[in-house]
C-alpha positions as a Markdown table, in Angstrom:
| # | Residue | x | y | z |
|---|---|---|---|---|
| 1 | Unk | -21.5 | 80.8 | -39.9 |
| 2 | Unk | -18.8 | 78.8 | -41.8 |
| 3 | Unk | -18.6 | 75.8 | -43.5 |
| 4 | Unk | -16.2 | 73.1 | -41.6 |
| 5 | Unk | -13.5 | 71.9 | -43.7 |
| 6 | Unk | -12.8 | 67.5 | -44.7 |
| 7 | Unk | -10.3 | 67.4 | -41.9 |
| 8 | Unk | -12.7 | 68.6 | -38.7 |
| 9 | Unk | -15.7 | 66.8 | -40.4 |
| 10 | Unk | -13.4 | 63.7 | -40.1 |
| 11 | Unk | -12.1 | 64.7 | -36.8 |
| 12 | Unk | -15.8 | 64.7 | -35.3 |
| 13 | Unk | -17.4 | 61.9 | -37.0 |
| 14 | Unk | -13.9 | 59.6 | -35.2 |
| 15 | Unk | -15.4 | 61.4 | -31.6 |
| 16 | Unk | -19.0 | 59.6 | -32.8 |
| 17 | Unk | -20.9 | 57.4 | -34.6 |
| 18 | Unk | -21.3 | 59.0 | -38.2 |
| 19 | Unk | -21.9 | 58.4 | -41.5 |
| 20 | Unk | -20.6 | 54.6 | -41.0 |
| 21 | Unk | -20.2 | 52.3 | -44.1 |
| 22 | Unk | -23.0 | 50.6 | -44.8 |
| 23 | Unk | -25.5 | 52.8 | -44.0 |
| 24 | Unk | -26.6 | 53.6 | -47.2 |
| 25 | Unk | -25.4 | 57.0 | -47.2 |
| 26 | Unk | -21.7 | 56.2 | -47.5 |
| 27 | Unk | -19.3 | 57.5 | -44.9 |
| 28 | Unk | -19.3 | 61.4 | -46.3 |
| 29 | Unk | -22.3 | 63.2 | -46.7 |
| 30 | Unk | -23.0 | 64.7 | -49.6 |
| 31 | Unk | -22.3 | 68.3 | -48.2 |
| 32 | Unk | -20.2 | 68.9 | -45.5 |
| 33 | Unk | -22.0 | 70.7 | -42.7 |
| 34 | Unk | -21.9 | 74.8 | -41.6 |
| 35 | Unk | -21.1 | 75.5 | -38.0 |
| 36 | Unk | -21.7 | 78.9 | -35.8 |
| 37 | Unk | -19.8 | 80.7 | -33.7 |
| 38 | Unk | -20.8 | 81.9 | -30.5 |
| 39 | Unk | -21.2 | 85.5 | -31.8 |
| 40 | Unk | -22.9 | 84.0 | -35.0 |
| 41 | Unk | -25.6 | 82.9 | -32.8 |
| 42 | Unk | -26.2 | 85.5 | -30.9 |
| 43 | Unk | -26.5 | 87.9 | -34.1 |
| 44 | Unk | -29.3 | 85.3 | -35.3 |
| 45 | Unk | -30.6 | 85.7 | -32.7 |
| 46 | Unk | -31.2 | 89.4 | -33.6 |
| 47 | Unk | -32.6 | 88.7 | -37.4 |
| 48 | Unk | -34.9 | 85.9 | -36.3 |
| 49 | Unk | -37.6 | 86.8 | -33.9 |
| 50 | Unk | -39.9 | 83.9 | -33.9 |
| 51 | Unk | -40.7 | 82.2 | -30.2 |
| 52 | Unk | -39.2 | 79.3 | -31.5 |
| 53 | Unk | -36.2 | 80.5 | -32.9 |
| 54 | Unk | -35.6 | 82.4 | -29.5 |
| 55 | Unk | -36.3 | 79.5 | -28.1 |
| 56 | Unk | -33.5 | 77.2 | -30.0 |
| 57 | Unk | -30.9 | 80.0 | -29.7 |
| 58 | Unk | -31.1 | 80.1 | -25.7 |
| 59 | Unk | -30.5 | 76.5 | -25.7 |
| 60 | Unk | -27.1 | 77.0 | -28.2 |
| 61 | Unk | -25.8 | 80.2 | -25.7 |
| 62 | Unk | -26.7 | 77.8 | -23.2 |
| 63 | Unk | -24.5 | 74.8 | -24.6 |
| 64 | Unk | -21.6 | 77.7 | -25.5 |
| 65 | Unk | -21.4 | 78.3 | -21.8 |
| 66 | Unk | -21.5 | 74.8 | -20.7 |
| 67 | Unk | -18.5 | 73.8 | -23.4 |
| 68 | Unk | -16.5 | 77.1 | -22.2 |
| 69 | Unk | -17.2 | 76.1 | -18.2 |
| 70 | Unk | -16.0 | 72.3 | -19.3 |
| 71 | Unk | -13.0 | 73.6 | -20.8 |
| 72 | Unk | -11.9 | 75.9 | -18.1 |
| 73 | Unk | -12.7 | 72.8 | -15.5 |
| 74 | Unk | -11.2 | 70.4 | -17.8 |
| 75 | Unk | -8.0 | 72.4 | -17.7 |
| 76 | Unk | -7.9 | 73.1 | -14.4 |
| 77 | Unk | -8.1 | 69.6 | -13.7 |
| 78 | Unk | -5.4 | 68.7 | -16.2 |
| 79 | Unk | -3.0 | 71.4 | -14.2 |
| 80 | Unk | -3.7 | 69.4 | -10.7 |
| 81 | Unk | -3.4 | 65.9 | -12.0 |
| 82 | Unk | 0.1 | 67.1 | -14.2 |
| 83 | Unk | 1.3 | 69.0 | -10.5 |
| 84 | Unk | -0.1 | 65.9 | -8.1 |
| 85 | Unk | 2.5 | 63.2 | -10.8 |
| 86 | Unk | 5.2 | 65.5 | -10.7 |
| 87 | Unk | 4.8 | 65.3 | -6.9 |
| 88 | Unk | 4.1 | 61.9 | -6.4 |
| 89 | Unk | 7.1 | 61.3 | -8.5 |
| 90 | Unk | 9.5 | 63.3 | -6.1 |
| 91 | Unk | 8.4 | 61.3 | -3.6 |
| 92 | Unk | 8.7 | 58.0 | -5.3 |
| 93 | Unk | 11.8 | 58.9 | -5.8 |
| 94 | Unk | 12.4 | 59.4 | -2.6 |
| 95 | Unk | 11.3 | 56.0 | -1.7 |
| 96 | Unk | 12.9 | 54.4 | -4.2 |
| 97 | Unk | 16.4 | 55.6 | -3.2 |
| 98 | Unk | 15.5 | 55.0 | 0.5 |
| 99 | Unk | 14.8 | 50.7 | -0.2 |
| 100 | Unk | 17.5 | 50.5 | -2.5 |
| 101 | Unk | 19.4 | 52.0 | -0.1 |
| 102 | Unk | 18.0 | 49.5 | 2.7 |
| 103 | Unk | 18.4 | 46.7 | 0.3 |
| 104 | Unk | 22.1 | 47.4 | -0.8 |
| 105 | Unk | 24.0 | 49.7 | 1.8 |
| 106 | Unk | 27.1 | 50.9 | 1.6 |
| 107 | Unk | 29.8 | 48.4 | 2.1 |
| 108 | Unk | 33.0 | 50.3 | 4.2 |
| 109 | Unk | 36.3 | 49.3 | 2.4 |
| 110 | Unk | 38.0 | 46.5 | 4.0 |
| 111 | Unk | 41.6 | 46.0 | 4.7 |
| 112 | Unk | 43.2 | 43.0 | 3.6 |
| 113 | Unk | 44.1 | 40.3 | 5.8 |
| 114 | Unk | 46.7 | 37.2 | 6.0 |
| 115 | Unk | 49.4 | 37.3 | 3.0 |
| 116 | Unk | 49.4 | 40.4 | 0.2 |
| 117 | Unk | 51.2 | 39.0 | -3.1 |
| 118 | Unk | 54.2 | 41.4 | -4.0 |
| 119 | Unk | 54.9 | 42.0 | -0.5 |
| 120 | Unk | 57.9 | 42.0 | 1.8 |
């Protein structure tokens, strides 16, 4: 267990609704919060043996996993969508080059016709 510092409590209550002025609270609270790890919990869940403490400490393993399988997915996601743009941009590249090409070929030089200044 550990207690989060000003900056993550800031950084969390900007992902949610927290704490907003007005309230009556203010935006702080009064003590900034402790957090668990995932090994914290489980060693709690060692100490306290009460149904309803096993109960509440299977539901935070549970949300562990479910954060960890988000983050691996949400990576792997990140790696396709980052590897589909750099291919996409090959390819519009590709295309790109092809119309301009289409819409401005190559002109062949030209020889000069009829009566060149300077000569004789």
């Amino acid at each position: 267990m550990f207690e989060i510092t000003k900056d993550e409590w800031e950084l969390q209550t900007s992902q949610i609704v927290m704490f907003e002025k007005g309230q009556g609270k203010g935006k702080y609270p009064k003590y900034l919060p402790f957090a668990f790890t995932e090994q914290g919990v489980s060693m709690l869940s060692t100490v306290l043996r009460s149904k309803r403490t096993i109960q509440v400490n299977i539901a935070i393993m549970r949300a562990f996993v479910v954060m960890r399988q988000y983050y691996m997915n949400y990576k792997e996601l990140k790696l396709q969508i980052e590897k589909l743009e750099k291919d996409m941009n090959l390819k519009l590249k590709d295309i790109y080059e092809a119309l301009n090409y289409l819409l401005h070929p190559p002109q062949p030089d030209k020889k000069q016709i009829g009566y060149k200044k300077g000569a004789e």
